[in-house]
C-alpha positions in Angstrom: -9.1 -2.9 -29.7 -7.5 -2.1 -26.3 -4.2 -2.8 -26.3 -3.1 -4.6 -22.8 0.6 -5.3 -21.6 0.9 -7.9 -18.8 4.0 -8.3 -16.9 4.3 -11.9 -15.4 6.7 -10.8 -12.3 6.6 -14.4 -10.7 10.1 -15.4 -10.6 11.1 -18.8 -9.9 13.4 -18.9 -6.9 14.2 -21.1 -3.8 11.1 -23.2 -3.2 8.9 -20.6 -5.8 7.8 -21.9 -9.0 5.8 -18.5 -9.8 3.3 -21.4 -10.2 0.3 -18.9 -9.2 1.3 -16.3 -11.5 1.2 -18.3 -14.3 -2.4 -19.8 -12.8 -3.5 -15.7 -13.0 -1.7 -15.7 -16.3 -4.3 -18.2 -17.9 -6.8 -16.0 -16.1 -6.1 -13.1 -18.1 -5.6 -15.0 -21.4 -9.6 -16.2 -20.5 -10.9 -12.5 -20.1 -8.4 -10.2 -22.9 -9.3 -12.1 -26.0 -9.7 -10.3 -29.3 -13.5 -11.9 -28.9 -13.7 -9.1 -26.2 -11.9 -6.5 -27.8 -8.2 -6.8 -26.6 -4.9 -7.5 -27.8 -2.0 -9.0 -25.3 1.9 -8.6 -24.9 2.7 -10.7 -22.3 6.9 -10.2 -21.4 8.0 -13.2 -18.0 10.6 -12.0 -16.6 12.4 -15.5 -16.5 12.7 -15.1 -20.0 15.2 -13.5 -21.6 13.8 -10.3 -23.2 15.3 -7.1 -25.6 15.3 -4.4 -23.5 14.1 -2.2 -26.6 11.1 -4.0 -26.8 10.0 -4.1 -23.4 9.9 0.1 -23.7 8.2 -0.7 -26.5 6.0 -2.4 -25.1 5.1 -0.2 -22.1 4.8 2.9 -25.3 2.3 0.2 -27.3 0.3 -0.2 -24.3 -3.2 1.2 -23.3 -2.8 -0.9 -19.7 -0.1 -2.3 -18.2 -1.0 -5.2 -15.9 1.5 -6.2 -13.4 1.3 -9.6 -11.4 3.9 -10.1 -8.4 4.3 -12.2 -5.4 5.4 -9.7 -2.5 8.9 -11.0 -1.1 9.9 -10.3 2.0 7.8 -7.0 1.5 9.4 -5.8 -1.4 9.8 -7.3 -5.2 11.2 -10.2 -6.7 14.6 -9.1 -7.1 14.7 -10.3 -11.0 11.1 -8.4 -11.6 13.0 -5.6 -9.5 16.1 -5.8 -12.1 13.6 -5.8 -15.0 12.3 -2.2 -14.2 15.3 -1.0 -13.5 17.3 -2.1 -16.8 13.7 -1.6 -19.1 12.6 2.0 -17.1 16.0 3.6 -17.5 16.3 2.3 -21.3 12.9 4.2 -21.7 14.7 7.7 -20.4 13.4 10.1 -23.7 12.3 6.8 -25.7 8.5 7.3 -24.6 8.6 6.0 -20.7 10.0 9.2 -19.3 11.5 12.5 -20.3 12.9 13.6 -16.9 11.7 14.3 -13.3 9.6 16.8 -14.2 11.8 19.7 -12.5 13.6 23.0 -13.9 16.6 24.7 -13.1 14.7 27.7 -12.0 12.6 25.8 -9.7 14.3 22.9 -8.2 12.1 23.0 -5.2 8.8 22.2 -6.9 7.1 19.6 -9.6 9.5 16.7 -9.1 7.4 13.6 -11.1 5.8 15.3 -13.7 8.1 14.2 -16.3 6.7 11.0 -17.7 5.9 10.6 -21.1 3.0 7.7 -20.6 0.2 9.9 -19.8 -3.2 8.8 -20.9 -2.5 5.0 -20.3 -3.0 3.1 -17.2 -1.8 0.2 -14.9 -3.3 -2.4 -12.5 -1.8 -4.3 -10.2 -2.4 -7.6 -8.6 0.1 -9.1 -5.7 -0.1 -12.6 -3.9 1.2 -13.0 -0.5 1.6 -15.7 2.4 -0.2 -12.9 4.8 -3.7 -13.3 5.0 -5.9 -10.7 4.3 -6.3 -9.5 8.0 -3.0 -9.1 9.0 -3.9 -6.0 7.0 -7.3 -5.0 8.5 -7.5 -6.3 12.3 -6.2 -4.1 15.1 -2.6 -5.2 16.6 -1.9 -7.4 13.6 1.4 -7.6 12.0 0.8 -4.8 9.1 -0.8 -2.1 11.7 -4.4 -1.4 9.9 -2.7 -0.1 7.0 -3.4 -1.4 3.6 -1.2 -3.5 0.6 -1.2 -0.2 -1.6 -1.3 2.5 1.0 2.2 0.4 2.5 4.8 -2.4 1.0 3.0 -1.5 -2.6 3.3 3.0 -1.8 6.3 3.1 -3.7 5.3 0.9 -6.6 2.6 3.3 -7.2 4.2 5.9 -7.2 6.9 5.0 -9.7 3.8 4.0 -11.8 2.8 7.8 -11.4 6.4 9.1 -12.2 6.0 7.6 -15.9 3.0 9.4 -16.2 0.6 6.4 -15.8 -2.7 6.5 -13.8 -3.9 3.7 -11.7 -6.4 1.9 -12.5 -6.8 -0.7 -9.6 -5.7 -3.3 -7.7 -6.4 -7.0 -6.9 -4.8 -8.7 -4.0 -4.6 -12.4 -3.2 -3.8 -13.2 0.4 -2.8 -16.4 2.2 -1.7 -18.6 -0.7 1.1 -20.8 1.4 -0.5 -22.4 4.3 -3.9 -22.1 3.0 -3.8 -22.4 -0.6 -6.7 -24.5 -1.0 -8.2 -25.6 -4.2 -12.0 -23.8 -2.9 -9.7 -20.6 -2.3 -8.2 -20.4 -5.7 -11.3 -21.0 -7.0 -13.1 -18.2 -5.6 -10.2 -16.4 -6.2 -11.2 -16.8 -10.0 -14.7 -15.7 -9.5 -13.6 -12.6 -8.0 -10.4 -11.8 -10.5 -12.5 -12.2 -13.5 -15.6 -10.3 -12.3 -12.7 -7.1 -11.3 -11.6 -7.5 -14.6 -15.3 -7.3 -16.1 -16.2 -4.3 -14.1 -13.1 -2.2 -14.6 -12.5 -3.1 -18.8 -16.4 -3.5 -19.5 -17.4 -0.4 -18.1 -14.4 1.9 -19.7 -15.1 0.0 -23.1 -18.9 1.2 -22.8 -17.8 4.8 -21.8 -15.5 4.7 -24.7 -17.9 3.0 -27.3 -20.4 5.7 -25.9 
């Protein structure tokens, strides 16, 4: 069974009801049944939660599946909080050991400390932006991608704890053009990702 961690990071907020997280939520539950070969741990972060057993969680995990809705290009700041209280309670309790530096050699191997190599994440993000504000010369985002900009740093501190990606999803222009067609082609393509990436690396596995 492969073990799968999902992080609902849709916080309710203003006029946010994380609504569409917990719409990609039921998604998930759909495809990671034990029918398939999974077992879930889902945490929301509007719930209260033991910070002990989120670590414990991200340890337990074979992926870790983060959903977030990009706010005013950065995270939620309660999904924000929630990695910062649960990834410094995991300092040499299985999420990281240190920066990966010595003494001797300040200078060189900074982020080679974490402790969760061999597991992987995947990320998906919803926005307002649609899709070419990304891709189309002179628009707002400057040709330059969701993971390769506001998402870098997320990566990266996904790299920090030792944790290599395994892909990402994105779902653009949700707020003015949220239509029921959209989110359900939006389904479609979610669920076939999620058949291409977990299918393939069970047959690899299996093989």
């Amino acid at each position: 069974m492969k073990k799968i961690f999902i992080i609902n990071g849709g916080q309710h907020f203003a006029h946010s009801g994380g609504k569409f997280n917990k719409t990609i939520l039921e998604w998930d539950k759909s495809y990671f049944t034990k029918e398939n070969g999974f077992e879930i741990k889902i945490t929301d972060i509007n719930e209260p939660y033991d910070l002990m057993e989120e670590v414990n969680k991200f340890v337990w995990a074979d992926t870790i599946i983060y959903h977030t809705p990009v706010w005013w290009f950065g995270l939620p700041h309660k999904f924000k909080e929630y990695l910062d209280l649960v990834l410094t309670a995991g300092h040499r309790k299985g999420i990281y050991y240190s920066d990966g530096r010595k003494l001797e050699t300040p200078e060189i191997n900074y982020g080679t400390g974490g402790s969760l190599h061999g597991r992987n994440y995947f990320l998906t993000t919803s926005w307002n932006a649609p899709a070419t504000a990304f891709t189309l010369p002179g628009e707002f985002f400057k040709q330059t991608s969701v993971d390769n900009g506001v998402m870098f740093g997320f990566h990266r501190m996904n790299a920090f704890m030792g944790l290599e990606y395994k892909g990402s999803f994105h779902f653009h222009d949700l707020e003015k053009n949220g239509t029921p067609e959209r989110i359900e082609n939006y389904a479609k393509d979610y669920t076939q990702i999620l058949k291409e990436i977990f299918q393939t690396e069970m047959i690899v596995e299996n093989n």
